[in-house]
N, C-alpha and C positions, 0 to 999 in steps of 0.2 A: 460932289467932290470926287476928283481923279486919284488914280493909286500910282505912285510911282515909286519904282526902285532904282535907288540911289547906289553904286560900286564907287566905293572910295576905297582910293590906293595910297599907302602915304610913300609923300615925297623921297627923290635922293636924298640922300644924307641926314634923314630923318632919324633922329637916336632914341633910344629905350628911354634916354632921358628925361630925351623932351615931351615923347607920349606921357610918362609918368607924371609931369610937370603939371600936364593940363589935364590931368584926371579929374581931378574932383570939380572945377569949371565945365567940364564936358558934362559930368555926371548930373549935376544940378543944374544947367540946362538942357540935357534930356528931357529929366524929368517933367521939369516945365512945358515941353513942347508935348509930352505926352499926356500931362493933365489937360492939355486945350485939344487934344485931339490931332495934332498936326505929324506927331512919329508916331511910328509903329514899332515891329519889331523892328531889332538890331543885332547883325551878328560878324561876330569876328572870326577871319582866318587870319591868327597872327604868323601861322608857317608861309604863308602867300601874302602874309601885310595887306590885307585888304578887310575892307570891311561892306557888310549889306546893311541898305540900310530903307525899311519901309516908310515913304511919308504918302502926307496926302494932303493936295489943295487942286486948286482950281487951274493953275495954268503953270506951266513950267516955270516961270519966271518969279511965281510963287513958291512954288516945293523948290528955288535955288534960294529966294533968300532963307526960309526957315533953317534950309540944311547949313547955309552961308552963318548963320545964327551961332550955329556948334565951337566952341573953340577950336575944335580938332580940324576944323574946313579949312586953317590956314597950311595945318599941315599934309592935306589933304591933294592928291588929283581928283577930278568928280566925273562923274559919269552918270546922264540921267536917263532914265527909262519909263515912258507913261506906259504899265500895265494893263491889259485889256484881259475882259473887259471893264469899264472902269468898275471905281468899286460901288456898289450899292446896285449895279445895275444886271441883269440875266440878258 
């Protein structure tokens, strides 16, 4: 399985609101994807509205849907990164 980091920026005109809205949707599927092993960490720069985000699968097209999965992807720019070396691997 590959490691990739994910930078998500949230959208123009994205409000406190609307992050707040989809908090606990976001929060209970994290966790989901973290009990099956698909995220990683996650970390927030709310002064830069950006957030990091660790997944892990097999092919980019995979680690977009899982992170597609988040409620917060709507509100989201993405950006994805396969980190090397992958994971598991020297």
């Amino acid at each position: 399985m590959n490691s990739y980091m994910i930078v998500a920026s949230f959208k123009e005109g994205v409000t406190p609101e609307d992050i707040r809205e989809l908090i606990p949707a976001e929060q209970a599927q994290a966790q989901i994807l973290k009990d099956k092993g698909l995220l990683g960490d996650i970390k927030v720069a709310m002064p830069r509205r950006t957030v990091f985000l660790e997944a892990f699968a097999e092919t980019e097209e995979e680690v977009q849907a899982v992170i597609e999965s988040l409620p917060f992807a709507q509100i989201w720019d993405l950006e994805y990164y396969l980190t090397t070396p992958p994971a598991g691997k020297v």
